[in-house]
C-alpha positions in Angstrom: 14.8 -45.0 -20.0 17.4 -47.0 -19.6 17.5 -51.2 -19.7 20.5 -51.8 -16.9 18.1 -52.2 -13.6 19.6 -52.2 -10.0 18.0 -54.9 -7.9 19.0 -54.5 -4.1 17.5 -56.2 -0.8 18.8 -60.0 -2.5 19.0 -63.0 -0.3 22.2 -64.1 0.6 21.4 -67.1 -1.1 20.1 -65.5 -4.4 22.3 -67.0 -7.7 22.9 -65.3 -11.3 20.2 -67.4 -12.1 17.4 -67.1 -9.3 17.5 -63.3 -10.9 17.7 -64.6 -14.6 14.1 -66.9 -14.1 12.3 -64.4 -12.4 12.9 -61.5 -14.8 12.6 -63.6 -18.1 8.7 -63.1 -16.9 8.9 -59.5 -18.4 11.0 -59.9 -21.4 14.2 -60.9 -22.8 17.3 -60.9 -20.1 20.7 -60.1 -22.0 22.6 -60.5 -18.0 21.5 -61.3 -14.6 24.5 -60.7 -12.3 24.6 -60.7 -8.7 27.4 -58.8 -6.8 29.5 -62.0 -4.3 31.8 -61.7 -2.0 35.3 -63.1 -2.5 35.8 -64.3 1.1 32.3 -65.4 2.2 30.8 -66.6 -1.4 27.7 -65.4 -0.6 25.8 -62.3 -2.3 26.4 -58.6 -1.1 22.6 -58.4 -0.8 22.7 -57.1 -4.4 22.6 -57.3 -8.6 22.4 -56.1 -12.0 19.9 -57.5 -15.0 20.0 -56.1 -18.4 16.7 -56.6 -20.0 16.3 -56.6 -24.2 14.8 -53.5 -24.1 13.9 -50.3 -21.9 9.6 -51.2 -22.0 11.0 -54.6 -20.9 12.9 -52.6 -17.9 10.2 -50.8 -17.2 7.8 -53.9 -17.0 10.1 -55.4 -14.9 10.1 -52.5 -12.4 6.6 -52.2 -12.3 6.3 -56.1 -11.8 9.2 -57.0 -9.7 9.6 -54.1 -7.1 8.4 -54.6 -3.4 7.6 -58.5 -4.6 9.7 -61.4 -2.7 12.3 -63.3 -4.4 14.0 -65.9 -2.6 11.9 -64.9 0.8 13.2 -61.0 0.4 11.0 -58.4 -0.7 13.6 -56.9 -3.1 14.1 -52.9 -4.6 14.2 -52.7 -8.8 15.1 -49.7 -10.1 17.0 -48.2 -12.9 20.9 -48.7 -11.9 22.8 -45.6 -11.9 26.1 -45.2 -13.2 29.4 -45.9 -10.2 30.5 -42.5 -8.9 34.2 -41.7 -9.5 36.1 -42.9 -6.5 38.3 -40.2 -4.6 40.4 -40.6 -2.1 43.2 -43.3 -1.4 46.3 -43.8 -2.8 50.1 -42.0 -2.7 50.3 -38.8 -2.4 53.4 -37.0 -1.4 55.6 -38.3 2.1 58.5 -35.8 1.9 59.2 -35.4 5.3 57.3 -38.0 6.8 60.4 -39.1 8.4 61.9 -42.4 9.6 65.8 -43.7 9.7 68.5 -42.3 11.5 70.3 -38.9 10.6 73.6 -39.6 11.3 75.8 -37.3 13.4 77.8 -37.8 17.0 
């Protein structure tokens, strides 16, 4: 098991270290993170915490799942790793057209 937990359902209000002092309760906390957004400052409804250990994960879990923090019943899980993005970007224009062509 891993010791990188996923902890979704935050408050909007919910700081790095609301998470921090409620997970210290199962064990050491190497990061508490939660995910802002740039414009609004407030949280994306959703974090990261890296306990000391994976039995400290796992405690935390089974401790910390369905209970409120900050007034919202929040989801703990073990965080899976991003997906490769696809999509977006260049890709090839030839022909796309645009301008003028000369001529009479």
């Amino acid at each position: 098991m891993e010791n990188r937990l996923y902890v979704g359902n935050l408050a909007y209000s919910t700081r790095d270290e609301s998470l921090q002092r409620h997970f210290s309760e199962f064990g050491h906390v190497n990061s508490a993170k939660v995910m802002i957004d740039r414009d609004s400052d407030r949280s994306k409804g959703f974090g990261f915490v890296e306990m000391g250990s994976a039995e400290e994960a796992q405690a935390a879990i089974n401790g910390l799942n369905g209970q409120s923090i900050d007034g919202r019943a929040v989801t703990v899980n073990v965080a899976r790793p991003m997906a490769p993005r696809t999509g977006g970007g260049g890709g090839d224009r030839r022909g796309s057209g645009g301008g003028y062509r000369g001529g009479y």
